[in-house]
Structure formats: structure tokens, C-alpha cells
C-alpha positions as CSV (number, residue, x, y, z in Angstrom):
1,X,-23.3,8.3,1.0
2,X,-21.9,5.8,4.0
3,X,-18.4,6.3,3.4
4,X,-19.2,10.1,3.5
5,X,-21.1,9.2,7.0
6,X,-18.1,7.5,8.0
7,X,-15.5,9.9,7.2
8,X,-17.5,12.7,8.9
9,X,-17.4,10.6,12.4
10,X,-13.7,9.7,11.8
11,X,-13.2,13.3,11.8
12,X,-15.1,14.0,15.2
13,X,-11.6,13.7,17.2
14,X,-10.4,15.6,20.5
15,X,-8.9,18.8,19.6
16,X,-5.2,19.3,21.2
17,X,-4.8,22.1,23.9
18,X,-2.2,23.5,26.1
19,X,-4.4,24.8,28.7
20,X,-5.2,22.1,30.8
21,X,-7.4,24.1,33.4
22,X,-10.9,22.4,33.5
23,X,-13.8,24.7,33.1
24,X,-17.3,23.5,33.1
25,X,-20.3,24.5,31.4
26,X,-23.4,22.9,30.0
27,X,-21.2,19.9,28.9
28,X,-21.5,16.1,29.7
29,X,-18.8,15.0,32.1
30,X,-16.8,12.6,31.5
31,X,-17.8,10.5,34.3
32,X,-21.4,11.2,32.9
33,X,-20.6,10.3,29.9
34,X,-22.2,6.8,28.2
35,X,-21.8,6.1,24.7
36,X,-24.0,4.6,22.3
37,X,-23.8,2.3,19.4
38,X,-23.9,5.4,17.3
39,X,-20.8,6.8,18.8
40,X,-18.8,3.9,18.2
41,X,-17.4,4.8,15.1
42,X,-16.2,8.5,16.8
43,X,-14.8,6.7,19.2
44,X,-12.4,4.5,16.9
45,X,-12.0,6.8,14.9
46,X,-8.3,8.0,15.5
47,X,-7.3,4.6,15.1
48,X,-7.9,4.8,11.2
49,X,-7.7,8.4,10.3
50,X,-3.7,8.3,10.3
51,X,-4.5,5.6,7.3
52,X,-5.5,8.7,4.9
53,X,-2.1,10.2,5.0
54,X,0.4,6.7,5.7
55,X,-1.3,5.5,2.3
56,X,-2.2,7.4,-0.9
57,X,-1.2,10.7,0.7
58,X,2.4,12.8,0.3
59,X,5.6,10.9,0.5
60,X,3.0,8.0,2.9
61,X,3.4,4.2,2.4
62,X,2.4,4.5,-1.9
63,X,5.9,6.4,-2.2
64,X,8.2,4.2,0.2
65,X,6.9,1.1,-1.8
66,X,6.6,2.0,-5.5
67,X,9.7,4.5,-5.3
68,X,12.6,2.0,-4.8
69,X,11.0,-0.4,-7.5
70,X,11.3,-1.6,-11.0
71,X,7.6,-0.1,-12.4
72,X,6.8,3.5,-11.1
73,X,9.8,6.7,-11.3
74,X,9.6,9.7,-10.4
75,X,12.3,12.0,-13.1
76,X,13.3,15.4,-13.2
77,X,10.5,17.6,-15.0
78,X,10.9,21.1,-16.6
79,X,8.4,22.2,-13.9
80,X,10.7,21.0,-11.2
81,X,10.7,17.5,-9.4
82,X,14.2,17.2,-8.3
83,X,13.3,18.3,-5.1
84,X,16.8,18.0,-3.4
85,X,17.4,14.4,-5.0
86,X,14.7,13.0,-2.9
87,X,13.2,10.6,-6.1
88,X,16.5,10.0,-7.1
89,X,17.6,8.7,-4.0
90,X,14.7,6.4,-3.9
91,X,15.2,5.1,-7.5
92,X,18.7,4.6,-7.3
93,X,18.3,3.0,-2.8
94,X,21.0,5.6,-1.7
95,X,19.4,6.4,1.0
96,X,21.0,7.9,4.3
97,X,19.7,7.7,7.6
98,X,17.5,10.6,7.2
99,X,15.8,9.8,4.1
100,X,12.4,11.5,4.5
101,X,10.0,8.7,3.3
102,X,11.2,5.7,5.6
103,X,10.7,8.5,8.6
104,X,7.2,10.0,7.4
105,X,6.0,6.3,7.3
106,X,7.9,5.7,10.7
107,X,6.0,9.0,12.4
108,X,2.8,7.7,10.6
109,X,3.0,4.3,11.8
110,X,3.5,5.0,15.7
111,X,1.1,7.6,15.5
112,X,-1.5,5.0,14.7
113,X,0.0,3.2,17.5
114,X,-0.4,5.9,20.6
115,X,-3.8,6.1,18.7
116,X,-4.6,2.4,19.6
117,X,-3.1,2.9,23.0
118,X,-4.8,5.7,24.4
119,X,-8.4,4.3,23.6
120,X,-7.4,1.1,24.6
121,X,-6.2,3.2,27.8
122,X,-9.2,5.2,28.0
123,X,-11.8,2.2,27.3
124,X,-10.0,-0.1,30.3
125,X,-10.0,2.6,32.8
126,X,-13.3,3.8,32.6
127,X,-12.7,7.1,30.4
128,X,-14.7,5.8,28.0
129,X,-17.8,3.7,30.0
130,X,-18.2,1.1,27.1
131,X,-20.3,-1.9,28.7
132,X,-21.4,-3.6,25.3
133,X,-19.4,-5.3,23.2
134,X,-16.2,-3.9,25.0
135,X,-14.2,-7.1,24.8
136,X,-15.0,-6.7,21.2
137,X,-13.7,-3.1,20.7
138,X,-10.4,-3.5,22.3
139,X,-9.7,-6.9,20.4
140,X,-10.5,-4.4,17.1
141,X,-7.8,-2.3,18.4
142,X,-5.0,-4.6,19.0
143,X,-5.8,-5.7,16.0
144,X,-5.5,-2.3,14.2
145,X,-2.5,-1.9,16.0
146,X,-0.6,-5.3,14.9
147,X,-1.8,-4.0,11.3
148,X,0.5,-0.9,11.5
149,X,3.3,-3.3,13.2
150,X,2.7,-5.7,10.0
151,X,4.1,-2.1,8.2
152,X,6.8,-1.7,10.0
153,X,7.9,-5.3,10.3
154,X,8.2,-4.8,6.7
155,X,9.6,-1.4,6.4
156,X,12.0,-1.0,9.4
157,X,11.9,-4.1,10.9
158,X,14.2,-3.9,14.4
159,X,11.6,-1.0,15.9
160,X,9.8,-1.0,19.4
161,X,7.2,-2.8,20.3
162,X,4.8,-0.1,22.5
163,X,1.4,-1.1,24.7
164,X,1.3,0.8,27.3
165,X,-0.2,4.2,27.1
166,X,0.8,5.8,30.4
167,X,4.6,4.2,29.8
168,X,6.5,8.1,29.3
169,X,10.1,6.0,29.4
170,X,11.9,5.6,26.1
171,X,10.7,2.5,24.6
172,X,13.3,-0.6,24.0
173,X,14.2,-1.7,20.5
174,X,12.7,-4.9,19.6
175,X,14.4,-7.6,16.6
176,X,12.2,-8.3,13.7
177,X,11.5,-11.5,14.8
178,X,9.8,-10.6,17.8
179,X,8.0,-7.5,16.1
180,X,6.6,-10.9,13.2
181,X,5.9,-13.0,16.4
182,X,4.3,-10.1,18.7
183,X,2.1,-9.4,15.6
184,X,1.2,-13.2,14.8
185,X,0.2,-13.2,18.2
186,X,-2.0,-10.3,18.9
187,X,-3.8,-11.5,15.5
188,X,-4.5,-14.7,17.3
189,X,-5.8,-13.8,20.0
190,X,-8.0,-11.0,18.8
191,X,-9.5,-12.9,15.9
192,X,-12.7,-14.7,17.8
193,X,-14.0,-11.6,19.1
194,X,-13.8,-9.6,15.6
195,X,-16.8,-9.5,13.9
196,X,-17.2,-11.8,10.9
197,X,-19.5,-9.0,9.4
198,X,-18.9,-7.5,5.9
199,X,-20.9,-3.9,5.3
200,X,-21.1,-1.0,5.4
201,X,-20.2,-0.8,9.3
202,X,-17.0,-2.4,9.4
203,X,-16.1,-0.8,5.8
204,X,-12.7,0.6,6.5
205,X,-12.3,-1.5,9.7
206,X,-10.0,-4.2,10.7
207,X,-12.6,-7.6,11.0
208,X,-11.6,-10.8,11.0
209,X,-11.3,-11.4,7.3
210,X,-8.7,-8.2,7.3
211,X,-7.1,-9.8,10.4
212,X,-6.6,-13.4,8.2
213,X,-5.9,-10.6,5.2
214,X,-2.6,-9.5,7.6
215,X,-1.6,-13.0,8.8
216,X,-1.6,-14.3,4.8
217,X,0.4,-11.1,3.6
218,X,3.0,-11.6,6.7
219,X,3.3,-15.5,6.3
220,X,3.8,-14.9,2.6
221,X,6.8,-12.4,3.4
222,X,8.1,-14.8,6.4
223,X,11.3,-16.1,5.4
224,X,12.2,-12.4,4.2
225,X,10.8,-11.4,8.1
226,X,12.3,-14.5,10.0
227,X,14.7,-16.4,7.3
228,X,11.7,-19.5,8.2
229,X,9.1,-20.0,5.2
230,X,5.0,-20.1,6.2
231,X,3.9,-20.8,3.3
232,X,1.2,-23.8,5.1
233,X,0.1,-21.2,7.2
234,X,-0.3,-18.4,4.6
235,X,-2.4,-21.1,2.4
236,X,-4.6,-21.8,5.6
237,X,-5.4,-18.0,5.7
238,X,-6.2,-17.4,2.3
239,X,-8.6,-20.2,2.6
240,X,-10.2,-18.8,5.4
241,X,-11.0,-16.2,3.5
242,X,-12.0,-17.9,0.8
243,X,-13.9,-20.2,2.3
244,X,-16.4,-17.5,3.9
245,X,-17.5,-16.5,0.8
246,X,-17.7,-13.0,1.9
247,X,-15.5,-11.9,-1.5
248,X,-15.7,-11.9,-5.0
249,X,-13.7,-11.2,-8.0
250,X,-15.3,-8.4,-9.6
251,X,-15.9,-9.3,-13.2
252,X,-14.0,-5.4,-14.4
253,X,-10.8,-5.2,-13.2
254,X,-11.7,-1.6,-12.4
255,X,-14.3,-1.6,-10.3
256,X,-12.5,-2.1,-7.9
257,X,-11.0,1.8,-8.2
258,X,-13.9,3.4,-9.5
259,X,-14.7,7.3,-7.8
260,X,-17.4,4.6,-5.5
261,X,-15.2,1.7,-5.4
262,X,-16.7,1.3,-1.6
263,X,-19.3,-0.6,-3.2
264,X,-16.5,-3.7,-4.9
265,X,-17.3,-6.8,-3.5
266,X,-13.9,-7.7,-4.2
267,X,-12.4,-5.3,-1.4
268,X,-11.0,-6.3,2.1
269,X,-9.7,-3.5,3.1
270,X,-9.8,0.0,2.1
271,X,-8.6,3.3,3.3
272,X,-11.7,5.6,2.7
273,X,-11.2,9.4,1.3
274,X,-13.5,12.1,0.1
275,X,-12.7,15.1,-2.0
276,X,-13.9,17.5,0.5
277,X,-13.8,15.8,4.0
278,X,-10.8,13.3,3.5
279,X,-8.8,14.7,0.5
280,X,-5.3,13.3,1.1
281,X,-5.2,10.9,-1.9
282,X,-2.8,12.9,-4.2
283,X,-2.1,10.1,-6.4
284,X,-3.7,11.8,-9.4
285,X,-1.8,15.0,-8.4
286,X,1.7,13.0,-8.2
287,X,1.1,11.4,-12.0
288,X,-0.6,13.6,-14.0
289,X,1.0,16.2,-16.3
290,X,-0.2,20.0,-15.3
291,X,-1.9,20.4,-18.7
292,X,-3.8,16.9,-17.7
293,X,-6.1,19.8,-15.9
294,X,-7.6,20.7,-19.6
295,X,-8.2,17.0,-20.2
296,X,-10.9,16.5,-17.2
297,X,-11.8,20.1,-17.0
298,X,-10.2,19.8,-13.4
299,X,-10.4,21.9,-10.7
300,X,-6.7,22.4,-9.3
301,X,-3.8,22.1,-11.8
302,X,-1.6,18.4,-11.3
303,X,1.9,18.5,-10.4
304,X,3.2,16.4,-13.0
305,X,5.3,13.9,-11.5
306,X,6.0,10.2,-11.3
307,X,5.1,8.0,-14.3
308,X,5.7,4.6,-15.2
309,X,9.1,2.9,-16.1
310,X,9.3,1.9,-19.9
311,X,10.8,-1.4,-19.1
312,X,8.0,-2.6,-17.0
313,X,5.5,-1.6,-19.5
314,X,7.2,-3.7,-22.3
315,X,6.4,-6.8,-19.9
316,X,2.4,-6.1,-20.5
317,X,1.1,-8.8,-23.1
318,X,-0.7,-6.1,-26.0
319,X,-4.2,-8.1,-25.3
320,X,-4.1,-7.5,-21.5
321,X,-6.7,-4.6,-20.7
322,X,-4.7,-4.8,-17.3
323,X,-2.3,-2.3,-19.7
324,X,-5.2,0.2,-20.4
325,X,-6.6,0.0,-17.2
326,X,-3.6,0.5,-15.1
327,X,-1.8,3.4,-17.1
328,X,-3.3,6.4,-18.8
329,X,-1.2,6.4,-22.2
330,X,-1.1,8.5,-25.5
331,X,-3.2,11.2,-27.0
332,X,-5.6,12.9,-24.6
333,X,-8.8,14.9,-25.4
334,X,-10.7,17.1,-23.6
335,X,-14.2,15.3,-22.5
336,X,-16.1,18.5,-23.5
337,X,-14.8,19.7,-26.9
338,X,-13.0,16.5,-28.4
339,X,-9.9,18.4,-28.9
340,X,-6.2,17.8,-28.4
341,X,-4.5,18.3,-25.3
342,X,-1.8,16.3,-24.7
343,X,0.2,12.9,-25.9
344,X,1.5,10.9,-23.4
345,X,4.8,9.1,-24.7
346,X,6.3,5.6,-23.0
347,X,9.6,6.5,-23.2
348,X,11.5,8.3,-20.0
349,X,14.6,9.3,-21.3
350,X,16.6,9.5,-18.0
351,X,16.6,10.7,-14.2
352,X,17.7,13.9,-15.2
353,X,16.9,15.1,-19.2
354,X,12.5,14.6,-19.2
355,X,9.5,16.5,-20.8
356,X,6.8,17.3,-19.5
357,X,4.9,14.5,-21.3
358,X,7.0,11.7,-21.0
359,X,6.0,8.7,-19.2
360,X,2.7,6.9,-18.9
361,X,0.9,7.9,-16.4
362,X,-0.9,6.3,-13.0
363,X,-4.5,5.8,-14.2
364,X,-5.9,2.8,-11.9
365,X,-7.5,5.2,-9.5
366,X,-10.6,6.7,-11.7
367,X,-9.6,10.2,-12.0
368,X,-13.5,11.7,-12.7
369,X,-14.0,14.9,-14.5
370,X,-14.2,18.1,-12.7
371,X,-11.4,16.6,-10.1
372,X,-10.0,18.4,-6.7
373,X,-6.7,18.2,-5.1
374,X,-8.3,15.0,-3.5
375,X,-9.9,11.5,-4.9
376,X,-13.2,10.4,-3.2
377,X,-11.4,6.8,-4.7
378,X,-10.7,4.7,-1.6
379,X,-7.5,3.5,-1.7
380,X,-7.0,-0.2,-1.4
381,X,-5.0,-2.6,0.8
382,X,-6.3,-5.7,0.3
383,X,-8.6,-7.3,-2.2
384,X,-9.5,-10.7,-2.8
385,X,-7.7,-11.2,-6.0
386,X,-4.8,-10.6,-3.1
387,X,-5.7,-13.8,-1.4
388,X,-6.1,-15.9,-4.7
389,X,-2.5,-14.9,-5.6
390,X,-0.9,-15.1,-2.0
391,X,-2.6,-19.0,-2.0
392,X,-1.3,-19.1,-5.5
393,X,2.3,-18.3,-4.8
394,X,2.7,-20.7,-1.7
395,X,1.3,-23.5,-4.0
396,X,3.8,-22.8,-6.8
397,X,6.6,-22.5,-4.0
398,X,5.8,-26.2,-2.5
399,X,6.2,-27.5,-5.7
400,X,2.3,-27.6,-6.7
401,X,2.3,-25.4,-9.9
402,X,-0.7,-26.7,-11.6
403,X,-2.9,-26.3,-8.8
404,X,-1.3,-22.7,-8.6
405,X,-1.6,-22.1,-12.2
406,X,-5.4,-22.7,-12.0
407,X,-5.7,-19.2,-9.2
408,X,-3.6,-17.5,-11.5
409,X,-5.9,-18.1,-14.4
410,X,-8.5,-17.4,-12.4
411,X,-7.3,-14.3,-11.7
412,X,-6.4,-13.4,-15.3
413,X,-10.0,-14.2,-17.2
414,X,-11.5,-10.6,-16.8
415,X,-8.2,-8.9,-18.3
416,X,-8.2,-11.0,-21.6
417,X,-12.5,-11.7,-21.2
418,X,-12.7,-8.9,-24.2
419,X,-9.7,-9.3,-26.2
420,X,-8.4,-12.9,-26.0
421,X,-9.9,-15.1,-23.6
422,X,-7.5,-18.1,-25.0
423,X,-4.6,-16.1,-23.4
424,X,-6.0,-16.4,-19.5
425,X,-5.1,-19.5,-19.3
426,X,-1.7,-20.2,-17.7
427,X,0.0,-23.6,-17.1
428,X,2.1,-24.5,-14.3
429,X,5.0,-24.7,-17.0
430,X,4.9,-21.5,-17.6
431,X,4.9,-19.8,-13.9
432,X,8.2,-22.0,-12.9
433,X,9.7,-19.9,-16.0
434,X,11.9,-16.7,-15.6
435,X,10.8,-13.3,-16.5
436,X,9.8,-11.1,-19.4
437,X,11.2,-8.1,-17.7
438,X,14.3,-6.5,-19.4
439,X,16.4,-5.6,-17.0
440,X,19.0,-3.8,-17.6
441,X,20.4,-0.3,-17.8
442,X,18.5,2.6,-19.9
443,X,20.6,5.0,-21.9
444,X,19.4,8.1,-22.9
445,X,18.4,6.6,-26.3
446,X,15.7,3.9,-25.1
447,X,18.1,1.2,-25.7
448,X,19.1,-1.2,-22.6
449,X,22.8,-1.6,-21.4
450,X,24.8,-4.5,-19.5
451,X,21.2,-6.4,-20.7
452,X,20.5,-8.8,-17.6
453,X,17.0,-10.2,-18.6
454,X,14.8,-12.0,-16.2
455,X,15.2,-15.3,-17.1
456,X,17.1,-16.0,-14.0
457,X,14.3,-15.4,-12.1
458,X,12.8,-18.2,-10.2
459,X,9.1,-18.2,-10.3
460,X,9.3,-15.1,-12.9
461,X,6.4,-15.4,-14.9
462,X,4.4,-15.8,-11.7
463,X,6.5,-12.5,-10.3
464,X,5.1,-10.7,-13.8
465,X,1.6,-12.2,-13.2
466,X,2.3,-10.0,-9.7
467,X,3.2,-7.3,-11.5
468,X,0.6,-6.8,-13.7
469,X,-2.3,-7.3,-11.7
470,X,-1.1,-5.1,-8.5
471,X,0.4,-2.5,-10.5
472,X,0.5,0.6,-8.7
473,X,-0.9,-0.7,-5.6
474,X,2.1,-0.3,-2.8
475,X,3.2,-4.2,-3.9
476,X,6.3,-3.8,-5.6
477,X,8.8,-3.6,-3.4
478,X,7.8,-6.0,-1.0
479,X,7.4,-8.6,-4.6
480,X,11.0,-7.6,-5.4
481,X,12.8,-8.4,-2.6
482,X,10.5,-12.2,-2.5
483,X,11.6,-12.8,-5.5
484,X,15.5,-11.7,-5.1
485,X,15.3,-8.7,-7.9
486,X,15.2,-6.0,-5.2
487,X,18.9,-6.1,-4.6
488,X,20.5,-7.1,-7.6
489,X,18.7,-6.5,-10.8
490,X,19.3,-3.1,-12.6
491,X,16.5,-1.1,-14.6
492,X,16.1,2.2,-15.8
493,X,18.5,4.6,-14.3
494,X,19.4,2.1,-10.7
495,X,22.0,0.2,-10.5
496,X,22.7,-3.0,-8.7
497,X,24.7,-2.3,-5.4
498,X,28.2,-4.1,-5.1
499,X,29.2,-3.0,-1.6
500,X,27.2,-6.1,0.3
501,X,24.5,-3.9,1.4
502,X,21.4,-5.3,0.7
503,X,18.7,-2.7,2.0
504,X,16.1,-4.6,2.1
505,X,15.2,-2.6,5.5
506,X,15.0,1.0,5.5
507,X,17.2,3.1,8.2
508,X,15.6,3.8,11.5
509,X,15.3,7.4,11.5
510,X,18.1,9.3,12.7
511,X,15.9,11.5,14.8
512,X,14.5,8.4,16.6
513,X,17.9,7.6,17.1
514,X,18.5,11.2,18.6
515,X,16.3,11.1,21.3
516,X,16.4,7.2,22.2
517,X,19.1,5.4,23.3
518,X,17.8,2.1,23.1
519,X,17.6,2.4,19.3
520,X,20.2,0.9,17.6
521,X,21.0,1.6,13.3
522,X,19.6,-1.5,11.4
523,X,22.8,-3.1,9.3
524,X,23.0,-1.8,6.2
525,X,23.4,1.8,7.4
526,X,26.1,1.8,10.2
């Protein structure tokens, strides 16, 4: 019922309006106006809502992540799906400067941003009379804010760095380096005055555990950011965390993405939907095959989309429940009658020749029966298994794989706790070996051309451990380029570039471009 409370206020947002002519009734004027604790969350609200849509809605942050990688496709479907190349683009990084994804996430990103920067605005100037705990609001803010800039140091990398509400002027481009070091800093700074609180009030809310969440996950990623390696400082964040004992692995894997997942005490941060009031996670709707509907009894028809690639399910051990718990696979019944519906198959013949059932499909969000066009599942940013892997990588990378190995299996127990509990346990050996992964290209027939392996891999078998347990979950790319596949491994139907371009940074949208002329085109796309 609280996340329901909390959407509800995060919806209570000014309306827009052209007509700017002021006429009073019985209302509270603004000078009159002084807000409560109650009206607190209203008040933050807009810098969150964006969240709904940036993450698990159409085309958001999911797509832009999962698209370009090695686990999740999106094919042509006899219902449609080609949608003017769009997937394939993604699959096969041929992006052009216009490329719809990297610009929705772009809009999504800065609109979050202005969002910051006009309560920030409206709190220092009075607008918004906040005497208690004001310090403490507008340190939440910058915070927020350096969280969407710890997106876009990621995704776009060389893009402006804007504070200033009431600056109209075309904003100047900043490098990536100063976007990483801008966001190191505003974390910094803010994190004594966020709360230290984990509950139902700062569900959904940046606190300082989320704030150390964002410092581990950009140290990790800091000599891809910066070409300078943090992994010291990434370790020192994870044990922050760790060492406030505010988490917990949950003991089922899927709790944590259950219809109520709100109540894991393995989350960090989560961006909260609802069926009715905050519908825009479409994941279910992407995935699932249109006859799916008849399996749930649902209440809109699916659209029958993306689905997993068959390579990357071949790298699943057969005793991990990871596998079962991650991807909805094979026959399906109907929960009310028992009776056939549908068989899901694990082979994706191409891009361009696929059935309607091909392809396992994205199950890790609990799909209940009787579901909208929306899931009430929260979707999830950062969990604690998160920080035990982050710590867990920088130790194997400073040369320290036992100590690494010993996270890993820590992490591992509840998937084999039912099937195999022998297999949990990993050595230090075996994360310094390559990868399982086949890559390779797919022919039409299953079978895997030019065969490149993973073996090569450094770290791979910690890079599968990755893979398996953040299936899914908007990691992949971001793993991928870590780990040196992104750019030169082929699997499925991509190919491995030759022409130098690495694209490890998505284009800064043409249209940006347009209208600024302080924006200049990241490499790779001049």
C-alpha cells in the first residue's frame, strides 16, 4: 500500500499552461504557502517520476543497455517488429546520429535534470518556504541529479553539465572526465546530509547508501570513464554499504522482482510502478508472445518482441535456478484450465526469418495473472548482490582472487541451494579463466560460424558469473565493454566492427546538435 501512497504524491505535479495571467481565487498564495512534512514527497516528486519512463518503459535506459549486447535480441516477428530497422541497428551498433534510443534516454536524462534545477531553484529563492531540513532536501537533489549524470557519463559521455535554472543560454559541452569528476564531487559533498534511513520513506529515493550505490558503480566503470582505474575507491564504497548492515541477500533470487518486490531487503534502489497509477514498465509487453495473453488470463494482449539470445543461454550451468528464474522457457499452460497454449523454443533462427514462438522469453519480473499493459513490479537499479559483485570484481582485478571468489560464492548459494549446493562454490582459479560464452556467428541452422569462444577473455568466468546473475537487468552493456567483448566479439547475427570505431559512446543527438552550437559529435560518429 506505501509504494501506492508514494506514487499517488509523485503524481501530484504542476500542470503546464500557456496562459500565464494570474487569477486568484480561494487558493493559497504562494507567498502564503508553508509546507509540511507530508508535502515533502509532492514536492520531490518530479525529480523521480522521469525514472518510470528512462527505465523499464518504451525504448528508456532497459533498451539502450540490453539492445547492443550479447543476451537479449529483439528479431523480426510475423506480427511485425522490424519497425524501420530500429532492433537491428541496435543488435548489429550501426547506429547513426539519430538513432532514437540514445536520444529518448538523452531527453529523459536532462529532463530529470531541469527537474532537479527548478526545485533546487524554487527551494533557495523562497518559492518553496522549506525551513526544516532544507539543507537536507537540496543535498537529495544534487544528489538525484549526479545520478542521471552517472547515466549519461556512461551513455554519451562528452554532454553538458547544467545547474542553473534561470541560465536560458545554450549550455557548453563538457568532456567525460569532467562530467565523472563533477559527479564524484556533487556525491561528496551531498553525502553527510542524506539520510542514512532505510524505509518506507526514502523507498525510491536517492539516500546515502544509493549515493555510495552510484560512487561504487562509477569507480567500477572508471578507467572505461577516465582511462584511470578506482578500483580502491570502488571497494571502499561497497564496504560502506556493507558495513551498515542496512542490506541483505534475500535467500530467493526472486524476491527481489516479485509483483511486491518493494518489500526485498535486498534492494537499494528501485524505480516504483503500479498497474494503474504508474504503468510504464512494458517489459512483460516487449517479451511475451501475443498468445502469452491465454497463459495468465491477461488483460491487454503482449506484443511479442525481444527474447533471449541462444548463445547466452547455452552459458547457464543446467543446476542454476538463475536459468528458470530469469527466462520463461518451453511449454506454457493456462493457470485456469491446465491446457496447452504455447511452447516456447531457444532457438532464434536469425534477425530476419522468426516465429512467433521463438526465443525464451524475459521472465525475471513476476508477470501475475490477470496482467495490464503495466507491472506493479518495481524495477530495480541497484541491489545488494550489486555491491557484493562490484567489491568482488575490484578484488579479482588487484590480483586477490580468492578473497573475490569467496563474494562470488556468496552470491551464488541461493541459485544452486535446491539443486546442487556443491556447485556454489567457486575458486579464485576458476574466475581468472576465460569464458563459457560461444561466440561466434549464428547461421540460420543454430550452428556457430568463424567460432571465436571466450576463452580469451580475461576475468571470463567472473564476466559469466555477471551475466547470470544480472541478467536482464540494464547490466550488459556496460559488463561488455569492462571486459573488452563489446567491441570485438561476434554473437548471433552482429558482427565485430573492423573500421576502428569502437562505439563504446553513443552519438550525441543530432537534434541537440541542431539547436546548440557548443555541442560537438563524440568520435566515433564524425
Amino acid at each position: 500500500m506505501y509504494k501506492k501512497i508514494l506514487i499517488l504524491l509523485f503524481l501530484i505535479v504542476p500542470a503546464g499552461c500557456t496562459n500565464l495571467e494570474e487569477e486568484v481565487f480561494d487558493i493559497v498564495q504562494e507567498s502564503d504557502y508553508q509546507p509540511g512534512a507530508g508535502d515533502i514527497p509532492s514536492i520531490m516528486a518530479p525529480a523521480y517520476t522521469v525514472l518510470r519512463g528512462m527505465y523499464a518503459g518504451w525504448q528508456g535506459n532497459f533498451d539502450l543497455q540490453e539492445e547492443p549486447g550479447d543476451a537479449i535480441v529483439t528479431p523480426n516477428r510475423p506480427n511485425g517488429w522490424y519497425d524501420a530497422g530500429t532492433y537491428q541497428i541496435m543488435h548489429k551498433h550501426d547506429w547513426p546520429a539519430n538513432q532514437w534510443q540514445p536520444e529518448n534516454v538523452w531527453r529523459q536524462a536532462y529532463s530529470g535534470i531541469n527537474n532537479v534545477n527548478r526545485i533546487i531553484f524554487q527551494i533557495e529563492e523562497g518559492k518553496i518556504p522549506v525551513t526544516t531540513g532544507k539543507e537536507s532536501l537540496i543535498a537529495e537533489l544534487r544528489a538525484a541529479r549526479a545520478f542521471y549524470y552517472s547515466v549519461l557519463v556512461d551513455t554519451h559521455g562528452n554532454v553538458p553539465i547544467v545547474t542553473d535554472f534561470r541560465d536560458g543560454s545554450a549550455p557548453k559541452q563538457s568532456t567525460r572526465q569532467q562530467v565523472f569528476d563533477f559527479v564524484i564531487k556533487e556525491l561528496n559533498e551531498t553525502m553527510p546530509l542524506l539520510s542514512t534511513e532505510v524505509s518506507k520513506l526514502t523507498y525510491g529515493r536517492v539516500n546515502r547508501w544509493v549515493a555510495k550505490a552510484i560512487l561504487a558503480r562509477l569507480y567500477l566503470n572508471a578507467q572505461v570513464y577516465t582511462g584511470v582505474a578506482k578500483w580502491d575507491e570502488c571497494i571502499a564504497a561497497c564496504d560502506d554499504i556493507i558495513n551498515s548492515a542496512k542490506y541483505t541477500l534475500e535467500p530467493l533470487y526472486k524476491t527481489s522482482f516479485l509483483t511486491e518486490n518493494q518489500n526485498s531487503k535486498e534492494i537499494i534502489f528501485a524505480v516504483p510502478y503500479d498497474e494503474i497509477f504508474a504503468s510504464q514498465n512494458s517489459i512483460h509487453m516487449k517479451t511475451l508472445a501475443t498468445a502469452h495473453r491465454n497463459v495468465l488470463n491477461m488483460a491487454t494482449q503482449p506484443w511479442g518482441g525481444n527474447c533471449a539470445v541462444p548463445q547466452f543461454i547455452d552459458t547457464y550451468d543446467a543446476d542454476d535456478t538463475r536459468l528458470k528464474d530469469t527466462w520463461i522457457m518451453g511449454p506454457q499452460y493456462n493457470v485456469t484450465t491446465g491446457a496447452l497454449v504455447l511452447t516456447y523454443r531457444k532457438q532464434v533462427p536469425s534477425l530476419n526469418g522468426t516465429d512467433y514462438f521463438d526465443g525464451y522469453r524475459i521472465g525475471k519480473y513476476e508477470i501475475k495473472v490477470g496482467a495490464r499493459g503495466g507491472l506493479s513490479t518495481d524495477y530495480v537499479i541497484f541491489r545488494y548482490a550489486d555491491i557484493k559483485m562490484m567489491k568482488a570484481e575490484c578484488l579479482l582485478r588487484k590480483g586477490l582472487s580468492g578473497d573475490a571468489a569467496l563474494l562470488v560464492t556468496e552470491v551464488r548459494q541461493r541459485a544452486f541451494a535446491t539443486t546442487n549446493p556443491a556447485k556454489a562454490t567457486v575458486t579464485g582459479a576458476q574466475l581468472l579463466m576465460g569464458s563459457v560464452y560461444q561466440y561466434g556467428y549464428q547461421e540460420l541452422n543454430g550452428s556457430i560460424s568463424g567460432l571465436e569462444g571466450g576463452a580469451d577473455i580475461q576475468f571470463g568466468r567472473f564476466y559469466d558469473e555477471l551475466g547470470w546473475e544480472f541478467a536482464a537487468e540494464g547490466h550488459r552493456r556496460a559488463d561488455m565493454i569492462r571486459f573488452g567483448v563489446f567491441a570485438r566479439k561476434t554473437w548471433f547475427n552482429h558482427r565485430a566492427k573492423n573500421d576502428g570505431k569502437l562505439r563504446i559512446l553513443f552519438p550525441i543527438p543530432q537534434a541537440e546538435i541542431d539547436k546548440n552550437p557548443n555541442l560537438v559529435q563524440n568520435p566515433d560518429y564524425r
